[in-house]
C-alpha positions in Angstrom: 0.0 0.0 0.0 1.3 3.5 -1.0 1.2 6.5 1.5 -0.9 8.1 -0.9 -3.8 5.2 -0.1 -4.4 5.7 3.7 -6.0 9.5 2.9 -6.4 12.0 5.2 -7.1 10.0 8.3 -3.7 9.9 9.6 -2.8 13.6 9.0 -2.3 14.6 13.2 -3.9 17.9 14.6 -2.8 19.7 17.1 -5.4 20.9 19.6 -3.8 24.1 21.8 -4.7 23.7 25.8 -6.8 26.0 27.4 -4.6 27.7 30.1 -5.6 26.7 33.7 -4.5 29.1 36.6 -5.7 27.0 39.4 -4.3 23.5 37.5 -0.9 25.6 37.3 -0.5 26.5 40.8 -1.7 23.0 42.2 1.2 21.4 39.8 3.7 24.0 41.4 2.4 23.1 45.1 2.9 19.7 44.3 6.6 19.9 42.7 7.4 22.6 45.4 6.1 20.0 48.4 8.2 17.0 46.5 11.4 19.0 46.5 10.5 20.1 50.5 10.1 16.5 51.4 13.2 15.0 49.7 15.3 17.4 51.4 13.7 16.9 55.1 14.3 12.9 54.0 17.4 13.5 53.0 18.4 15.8 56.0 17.1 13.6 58.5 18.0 10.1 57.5 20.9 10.7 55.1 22.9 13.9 55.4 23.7 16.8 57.7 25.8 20.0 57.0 27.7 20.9 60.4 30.2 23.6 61.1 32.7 22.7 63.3 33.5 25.5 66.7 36.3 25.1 68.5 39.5 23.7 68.2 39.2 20.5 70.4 39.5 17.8 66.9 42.7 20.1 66.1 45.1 19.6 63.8 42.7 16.9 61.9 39.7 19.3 62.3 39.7 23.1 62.5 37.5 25.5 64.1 35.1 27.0 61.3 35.5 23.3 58.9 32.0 22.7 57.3 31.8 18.9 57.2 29.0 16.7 56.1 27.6 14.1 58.1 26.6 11.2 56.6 23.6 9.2 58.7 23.1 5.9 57.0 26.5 3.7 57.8 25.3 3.2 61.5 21.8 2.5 60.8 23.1 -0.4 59.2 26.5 -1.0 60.2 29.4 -0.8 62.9 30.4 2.0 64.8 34.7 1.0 64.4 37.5 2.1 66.4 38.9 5.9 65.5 35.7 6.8 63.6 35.2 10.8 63.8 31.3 10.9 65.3 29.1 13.7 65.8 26.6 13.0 68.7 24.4 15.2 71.0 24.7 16.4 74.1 22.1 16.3 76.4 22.9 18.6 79.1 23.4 21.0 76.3 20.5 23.2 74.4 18.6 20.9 71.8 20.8 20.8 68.3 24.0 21.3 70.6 26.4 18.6 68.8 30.2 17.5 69.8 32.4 16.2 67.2 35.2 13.5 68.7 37.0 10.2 67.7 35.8 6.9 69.2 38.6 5.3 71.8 36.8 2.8 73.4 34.1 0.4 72.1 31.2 -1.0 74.1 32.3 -3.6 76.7 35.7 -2.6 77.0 37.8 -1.0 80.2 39.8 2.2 79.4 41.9 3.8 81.7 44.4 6.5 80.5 47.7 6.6 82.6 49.8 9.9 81.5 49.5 10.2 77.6 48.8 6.3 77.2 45.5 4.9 76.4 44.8 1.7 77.8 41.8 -0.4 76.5 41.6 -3.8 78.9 44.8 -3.3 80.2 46.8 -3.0 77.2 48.2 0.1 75.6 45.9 1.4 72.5 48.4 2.3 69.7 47.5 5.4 68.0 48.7 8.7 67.1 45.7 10.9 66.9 46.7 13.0 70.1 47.6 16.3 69.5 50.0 16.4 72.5 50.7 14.5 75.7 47.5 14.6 77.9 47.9 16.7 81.0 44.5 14.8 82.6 43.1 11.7 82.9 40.3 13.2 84.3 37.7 10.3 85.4 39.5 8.0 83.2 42.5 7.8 85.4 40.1 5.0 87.8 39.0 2.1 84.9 36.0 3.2 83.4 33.6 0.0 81.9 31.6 0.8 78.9 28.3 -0.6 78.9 26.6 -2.7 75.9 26.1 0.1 74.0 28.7 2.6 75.5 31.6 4.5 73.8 34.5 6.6 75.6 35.7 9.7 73.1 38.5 12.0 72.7 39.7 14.8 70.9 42.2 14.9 68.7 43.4 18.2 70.4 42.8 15.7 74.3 44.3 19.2 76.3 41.7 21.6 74.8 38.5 19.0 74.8 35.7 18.6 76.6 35.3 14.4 76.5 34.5 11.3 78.4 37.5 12.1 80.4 34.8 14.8 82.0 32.4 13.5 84.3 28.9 15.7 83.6 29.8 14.4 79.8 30.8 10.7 80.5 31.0 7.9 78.1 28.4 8.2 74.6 25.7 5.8 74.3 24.6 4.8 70.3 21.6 6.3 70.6 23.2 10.2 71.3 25.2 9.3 67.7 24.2 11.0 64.8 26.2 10.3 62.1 29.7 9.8 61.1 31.6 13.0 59.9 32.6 12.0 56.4 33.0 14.9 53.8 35.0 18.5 54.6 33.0 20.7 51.9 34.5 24.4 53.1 36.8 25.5 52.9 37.3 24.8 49.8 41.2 23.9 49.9 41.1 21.3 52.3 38.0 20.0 50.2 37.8 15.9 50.9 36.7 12.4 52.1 37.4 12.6 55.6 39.7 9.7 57.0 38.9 8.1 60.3 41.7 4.6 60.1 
């Protein structure tokens, strides 16, 4: 059969829309509530832009660092030894966060003797300490984590406010937000943050 043969039957029309305010404004509501609930979805279960103050994760993390925190991993997985967590604070005002390195892991005994780190009686080997620790502070007696129970430090352990102080004590998982994964500003020291 030739094109010629199917007529005019097949020829397409095109019928313009009539324009519909109250049609246009529900499809913005509805693309502008989408985009609003992705990013409360994505802010609350997923991802979380912190600013770090103060200089207690110093050299590793400055004061003024915007870091991303990613909350998935410990839905799902393992907190590990040396991972940088950010976790609330509940003597604090609400959305008050600290930002410090795990030391010791549920179920273990730390005690800190001068500028050693012991974890059940054996001397942690690390190098995150920015200097020799001047205090023990309650971690000078053996401290026992509980089941769900982590002690923390700072990087910079003579300007931090950690376990080591009594009101703040050792972090249960449910005060843990997130891990601290991604340094987004400033911009030249841009990067995947390592915590091994």
């Amino acid at each position: 059969m030739r094109e010629e043969d199917y007529g005019e039957e097949f020829d397409t029309q095109v019928v313009p829309k009539k324009f519909s305010l109250g049609k246009t404004l529900l499809q913005i509501a509805c693309y502008l509530g989408g985009i609003l609930l992705v990013s409360y979805l994505l802010v609350t279960y997923v991802v979380q832009r912190t600013v770090v103050s103060g200089d207690s994760m110093n050299d590793y993390l400055l004061n003024g660092d915007n870091i991303l925190v990613e909350k998935l991993s410990y839905r799902f997985g393992e907190i590990d030894r040396f991972d940088i967590i950010v976790f609330e604070v509940p003597y604090e005002k609400p959305g008050t966060y600290y930002i410090k390195r795990v030391i010791g892991m549920p179920g273990e005994t730390v005690r800190i003797e001068g500028d050693t780190v012991f974890i059940n009686g054996q001397p942690l080997e690390e190098d995150y300490g920015k200097e020799a620790m001047r205090d023990a502070g309650v971690a000078e007696e053996d401290i026992v984590l509980g089941a769900d129970e982590y002690f923390v430090l700072g990087d910079n352990r003579n300007n931090s406010t950690d376990s080591r102080v009594g009101r703040l004590g050792n972090i249960k998982k449910s005060q843990i937000i997130g891990k601290a994964w991604l340094r987004i500003f400033p911009f030249r020291r841009f990067g995947i943050l390592q915590h091994q």
